[in-house]
C-alpha positions in Angstrom: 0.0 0.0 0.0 1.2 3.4 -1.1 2.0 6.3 1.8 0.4 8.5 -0.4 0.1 11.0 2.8 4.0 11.1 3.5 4.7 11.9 -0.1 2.5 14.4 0.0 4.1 16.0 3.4 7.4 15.2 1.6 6.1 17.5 -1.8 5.0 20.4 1.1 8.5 20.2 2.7 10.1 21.2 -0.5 7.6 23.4 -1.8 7.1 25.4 1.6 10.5 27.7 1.2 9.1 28.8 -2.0 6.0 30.1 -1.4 7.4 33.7 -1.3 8.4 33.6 -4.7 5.3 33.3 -6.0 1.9 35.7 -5.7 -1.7 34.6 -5.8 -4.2 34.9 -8.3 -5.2 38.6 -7.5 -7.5 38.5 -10.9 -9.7 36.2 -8.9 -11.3 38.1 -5.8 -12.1 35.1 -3.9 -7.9 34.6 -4.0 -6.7 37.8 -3.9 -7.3 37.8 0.0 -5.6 34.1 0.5 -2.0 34.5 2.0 0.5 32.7 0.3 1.6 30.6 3.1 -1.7 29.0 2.6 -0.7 25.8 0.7 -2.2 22.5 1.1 -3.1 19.6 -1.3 -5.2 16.6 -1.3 -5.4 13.3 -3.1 -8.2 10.9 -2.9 -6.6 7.2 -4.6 -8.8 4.4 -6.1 -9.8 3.2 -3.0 -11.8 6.4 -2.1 -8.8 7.1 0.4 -8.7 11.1 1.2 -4.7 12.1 1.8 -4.1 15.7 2.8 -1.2 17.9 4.0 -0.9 21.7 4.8 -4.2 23.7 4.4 -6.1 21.3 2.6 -9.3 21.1 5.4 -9.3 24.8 4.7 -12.6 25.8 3.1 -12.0 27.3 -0.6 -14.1 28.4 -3.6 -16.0 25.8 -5.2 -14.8 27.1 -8.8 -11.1 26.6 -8.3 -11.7 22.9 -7.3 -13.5 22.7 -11.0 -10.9 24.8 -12.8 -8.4 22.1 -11.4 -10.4 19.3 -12.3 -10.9 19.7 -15.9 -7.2 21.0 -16.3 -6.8 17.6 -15.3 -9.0 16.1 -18.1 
């Protein structure tokens, strides 16, 4: 069974330092309030498993979880 949680936690660790560098989505209103140390993710695997790290139980705006979800398709 995959640890899918630790990598996760692993991807956070090095993405973390460079959160700076980046600048959030000020064209979006709902995101232009958001502070960029606000990073989480979340993975849900074929067996309906929910892994999380950082922010990810944070509430968010609906739309951005579709915008991500049919980049993906």
């Amino acid at each position: 069974m995959n640890d899918y949680t630790a990598v996760l936690n692993e991807i956070e660790q090095e993405v973390r330092p460079h959160l700076s560098e980046g600048k959030v989505a000020s064209y979006i209103p709902e995101l232009a309030s958001v502070a960029l140390e606000q990073f989480g993710m979340a993975l849900v695997d074929s067996h309906g498993e929910i892994h999380t790290c950082g922010a990810a139980q944070e509430p968010w705006w609906l739309p951005m979880q579709f915008s991500v979800f049919f980049r993906m398709l």
